[in-house]
C-alpha positions in Angstrom: 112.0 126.7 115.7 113.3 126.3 112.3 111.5 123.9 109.6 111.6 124.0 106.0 108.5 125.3 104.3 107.0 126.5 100.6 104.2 128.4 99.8 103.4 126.9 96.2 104.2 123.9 94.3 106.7 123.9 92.1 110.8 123.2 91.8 113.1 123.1 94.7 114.1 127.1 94.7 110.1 127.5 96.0 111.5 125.9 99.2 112.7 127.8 102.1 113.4 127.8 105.7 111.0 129.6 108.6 110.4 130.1 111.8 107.5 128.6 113.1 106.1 128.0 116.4 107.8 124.6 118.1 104.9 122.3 118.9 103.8 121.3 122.5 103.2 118.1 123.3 99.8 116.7 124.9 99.5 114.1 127.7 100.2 111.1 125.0 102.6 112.9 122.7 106.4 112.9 122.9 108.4 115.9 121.7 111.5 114.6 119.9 114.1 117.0 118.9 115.2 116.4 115.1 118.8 115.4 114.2 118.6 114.2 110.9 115.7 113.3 108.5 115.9 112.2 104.9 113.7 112.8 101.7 111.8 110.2 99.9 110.0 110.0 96.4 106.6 111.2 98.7 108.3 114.6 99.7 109.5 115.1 95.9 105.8 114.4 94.8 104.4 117.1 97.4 107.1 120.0 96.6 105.8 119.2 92.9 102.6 118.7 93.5 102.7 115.9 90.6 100.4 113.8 90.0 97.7 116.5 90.6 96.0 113.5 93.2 98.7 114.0 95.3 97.5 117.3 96.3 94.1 116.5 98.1 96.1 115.9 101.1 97.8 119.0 101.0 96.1 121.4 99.5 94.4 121.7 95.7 96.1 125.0 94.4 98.9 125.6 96.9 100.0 123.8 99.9 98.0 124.1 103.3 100.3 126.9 105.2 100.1 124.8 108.6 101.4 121.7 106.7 105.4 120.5 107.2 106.2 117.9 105.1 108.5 115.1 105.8 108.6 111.3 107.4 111.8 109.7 107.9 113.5 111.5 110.9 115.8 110.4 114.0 116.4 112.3 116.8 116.4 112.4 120.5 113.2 112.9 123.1 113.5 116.3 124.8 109.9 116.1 126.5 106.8 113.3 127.2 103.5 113.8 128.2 102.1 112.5 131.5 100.3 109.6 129.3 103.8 108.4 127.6 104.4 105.0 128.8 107.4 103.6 126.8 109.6 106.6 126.3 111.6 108.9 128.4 113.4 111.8 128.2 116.8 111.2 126.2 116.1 108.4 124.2 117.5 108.1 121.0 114.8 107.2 118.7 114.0 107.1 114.9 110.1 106.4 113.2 108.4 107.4 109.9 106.1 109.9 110.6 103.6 109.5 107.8 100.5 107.8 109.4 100.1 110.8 111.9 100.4 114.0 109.7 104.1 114.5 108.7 106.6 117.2 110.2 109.6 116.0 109.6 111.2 118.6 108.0 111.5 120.9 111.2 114.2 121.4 114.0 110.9 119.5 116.7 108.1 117.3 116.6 105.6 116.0 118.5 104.7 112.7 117.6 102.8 109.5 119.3 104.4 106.5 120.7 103.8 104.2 118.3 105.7 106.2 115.1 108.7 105.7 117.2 111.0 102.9 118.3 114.3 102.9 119.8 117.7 104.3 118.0 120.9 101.4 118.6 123.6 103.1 120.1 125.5 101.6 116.6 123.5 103.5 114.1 124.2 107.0 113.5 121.1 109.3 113.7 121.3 110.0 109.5 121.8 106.1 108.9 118.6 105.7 111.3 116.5 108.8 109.3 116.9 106.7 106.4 115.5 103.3 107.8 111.9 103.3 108.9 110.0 104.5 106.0 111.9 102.6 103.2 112.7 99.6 105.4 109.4 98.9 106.3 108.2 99.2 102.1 110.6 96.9 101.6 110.0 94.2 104.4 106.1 94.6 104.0 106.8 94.2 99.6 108.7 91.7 99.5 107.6 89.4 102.7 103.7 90.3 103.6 102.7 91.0 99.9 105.6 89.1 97.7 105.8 86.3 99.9 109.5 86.2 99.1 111.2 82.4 100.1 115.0 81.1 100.0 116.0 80.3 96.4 113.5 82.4 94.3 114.2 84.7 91.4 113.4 88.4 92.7 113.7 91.5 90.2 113.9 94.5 92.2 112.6 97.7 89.8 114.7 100.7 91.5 117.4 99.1 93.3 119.5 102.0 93.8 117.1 104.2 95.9 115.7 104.9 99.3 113.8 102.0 99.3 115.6 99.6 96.4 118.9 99.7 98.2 117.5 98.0 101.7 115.5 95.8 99.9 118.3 94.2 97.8 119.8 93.3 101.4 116.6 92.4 102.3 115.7 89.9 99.9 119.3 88.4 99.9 119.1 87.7 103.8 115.9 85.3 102.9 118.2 83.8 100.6 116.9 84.8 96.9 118.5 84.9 94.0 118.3 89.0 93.2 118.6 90.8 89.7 118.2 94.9 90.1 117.5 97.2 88.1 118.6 101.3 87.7 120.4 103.7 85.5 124.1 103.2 84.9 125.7 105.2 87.9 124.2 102.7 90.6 125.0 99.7 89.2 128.0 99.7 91.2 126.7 100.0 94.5 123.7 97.5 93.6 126.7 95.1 93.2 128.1 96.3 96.5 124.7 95.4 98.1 124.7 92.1 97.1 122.6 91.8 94.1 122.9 88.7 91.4 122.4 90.6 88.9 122.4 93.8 87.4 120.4 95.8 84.6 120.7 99.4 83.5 116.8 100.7 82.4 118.4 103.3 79.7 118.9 100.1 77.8 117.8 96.8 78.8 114.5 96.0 79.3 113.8 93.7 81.6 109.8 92.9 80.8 111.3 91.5 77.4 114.0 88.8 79.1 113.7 85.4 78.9 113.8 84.8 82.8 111.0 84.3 84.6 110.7 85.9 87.9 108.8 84.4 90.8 108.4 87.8 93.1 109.0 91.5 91.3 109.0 94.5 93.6 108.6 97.7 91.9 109.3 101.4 92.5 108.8 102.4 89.0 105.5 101.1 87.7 106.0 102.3 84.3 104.7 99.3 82.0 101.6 98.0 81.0 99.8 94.8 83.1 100.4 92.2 80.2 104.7 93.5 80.7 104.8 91.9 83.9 102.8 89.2 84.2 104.6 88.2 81.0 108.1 88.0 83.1 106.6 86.1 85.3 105.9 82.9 86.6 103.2 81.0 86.8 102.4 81.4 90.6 104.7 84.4 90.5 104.3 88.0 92.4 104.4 91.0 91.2 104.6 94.2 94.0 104.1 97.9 93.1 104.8 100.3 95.7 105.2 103.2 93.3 105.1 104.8 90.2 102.4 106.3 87.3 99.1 106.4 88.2 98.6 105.4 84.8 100.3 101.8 85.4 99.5 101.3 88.6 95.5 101.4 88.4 94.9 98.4 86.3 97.1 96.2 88.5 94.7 97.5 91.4 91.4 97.1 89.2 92.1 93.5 87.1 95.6 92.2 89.1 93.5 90.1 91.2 92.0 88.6 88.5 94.7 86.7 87.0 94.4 82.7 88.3 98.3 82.0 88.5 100.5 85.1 88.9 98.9 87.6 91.3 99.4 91.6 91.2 99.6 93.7 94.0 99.2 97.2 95.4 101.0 97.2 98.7 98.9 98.6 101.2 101.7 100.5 103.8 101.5 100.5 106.9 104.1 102.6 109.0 106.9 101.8 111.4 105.3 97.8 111.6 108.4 95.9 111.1 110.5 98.5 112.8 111.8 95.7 115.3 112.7 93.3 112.3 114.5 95.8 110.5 116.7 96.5 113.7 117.1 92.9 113.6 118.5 92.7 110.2 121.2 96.1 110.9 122.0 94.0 114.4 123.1 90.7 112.3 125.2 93.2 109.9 122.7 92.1 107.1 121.2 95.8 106.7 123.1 98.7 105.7 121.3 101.6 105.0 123.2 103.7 102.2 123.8 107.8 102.6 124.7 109.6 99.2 125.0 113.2 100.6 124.1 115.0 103.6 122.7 118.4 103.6 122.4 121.2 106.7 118.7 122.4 107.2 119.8 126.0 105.5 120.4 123.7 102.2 117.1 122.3 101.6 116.7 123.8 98.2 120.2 122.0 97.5 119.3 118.9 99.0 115.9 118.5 97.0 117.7 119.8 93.7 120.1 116.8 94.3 117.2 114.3 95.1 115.3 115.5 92.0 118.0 115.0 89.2 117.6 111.1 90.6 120.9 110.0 90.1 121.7 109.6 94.2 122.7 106.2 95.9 120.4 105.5 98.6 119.4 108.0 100.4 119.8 112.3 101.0 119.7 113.2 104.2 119.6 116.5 105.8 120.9 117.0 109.2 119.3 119.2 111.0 121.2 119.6 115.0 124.5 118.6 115.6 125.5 116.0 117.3 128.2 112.9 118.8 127.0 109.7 117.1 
């Protein structure tokens, strides 16, 4: 089979497409055959290999050579072993493949029942590749962690990407009150989404406005500690789910410590609210957004567009043709 590998870290042109063995599946593994997959801030990271902690789960000095990258995928099941007890062959199904070892960026995986739950017949295979992985950050951010309710004041830090653009529809179906934030060329489709209000980071920042935010949710994490709780409210929230190492360690080491506002790290956990998010796209309150789809043989195109950072949504490579 075909998947997309590298051989060192480095810019997209160090990407390039192989052929590998296609995996077997064992008695509780389904094999799914890939349609479409998409690329999230995690992949970018790992081609890079930046921040250098990244790399001690792929490899120090270069990537491991048996490692595929990838999480997001959607495709259809071609094979289940004898143990499978949910799935059959043919289903349509989508899942984020991070919790059990990654592969998405490959023509077949085998995978385990629970990183997978059924496709709608309504959502297209690249709309579904685009919805477990950020979905699921968003629900868990804004609901678990941010304990979002009707009527609050949410800021969401990185509104126009893979996960920013699902959870400005997110937040608005519990009824908040939603001001994102993003460089000038997604402003637009923020709007679009359904957000309040709009900021553009080149020159407004929004740690120095006079609102106060009850829940932030943050892809960024590029200020201090004392930045954010100062935008806060009192019993505000504050959720990182991204950004510098830098920022993000003393919201994990002192956030806790604050009496009023409370600082989190969110602690993911794959494909959980799977059935929610289906929910949401069911009730025509979820949208995932495509920028750009990309064939397999384009993967140094498709991360070179992903890396310059100025995509709406999500890019998505499609990897076998297909109907729907």
């Amino acid at each position: 089979m075909k998947a997309i590998v590298y051989d060192q870290y480095g810019p997209p042109n160090v990407l390039r497409v192989a052929d590998v063995p296609k995996p077997e599946p064992s008695d509780s593994q389904i094999l799914v055959k890939i349609y479409a997959l998409s690329i999230n801030s995690w992949d970018w990271d790992t081609l890079t290999g930046k921040p250098f902690e990244y790399r001690f789960g792929s490899g120090l000095f270069k990537p491991k050579s048996s490692l595929i990258h990838g999480c997001d995928i959607a495709g259809v099941i071609e094979a289940v072993g004898k143990k499978v007890i949910h799935f059959q062959v043919g289903d349509a199904v989508f899942g984020d493949l991070g919790e059990g070892g990654w592969g998405a960026f490959a023509e077949f995986i085998c995978v385990s029942e629970d990183q997978l739950s059924i496709k709608p017949a309504s959502m297209s295979f690249e709309k579904a590749a685009c919805l477990a992985h950020g979905g699921n950050l968003a629900v868990q951010g804004l609901a678990d962690c941010g304990q979002i309710k009707s009527g609050q004041k949410v800021l969401i830090n990185g509104g126009g990407g893979t996960t920013g653009t699902l959870a400005i529809q997110i937040a608005k179906s519990f009824g908040a009150e939603v001001t994102a934030v993003d460089h000038q060329l997604k402003l637009d489709c923020m709007v679009e989404l359904g957000a309040d209000h709009v900021m553009n980071f080149t020159n407004h920042d929004f740690t120095q406005s006079p609102t106060k935010y009850d829940l932030i949710f943050d892809m960024k994490t590029s200020r201090r500690l004392s930045n954010y709780q100062s935008v806060l409210t009192d019993n505000g929230n504050y959720v990182t789910v991204g950004g510098k190492t830098s920022k993000i360690l003393p919201i994990v080491l002192f956030g806790k410590l604050r009496r009023k506002c409370k600082m989190h790290m969110l602690v993911y956990k794959p494909n959980k609210n799977n059935s929610y998010l289906l929910e949401l796209f069911e009730q025509n309150q979820l949208i995932p957004v495509i920028d750009r789809c990309f064939s397999l043989d384009q993967c140094v195109e498709a991360f070179a567009y992903f890396g310059k950072g100025d995509f709406k949504g999500n890019v998505v490579v499609t990897v076998a043709e297909h109907e729907i």
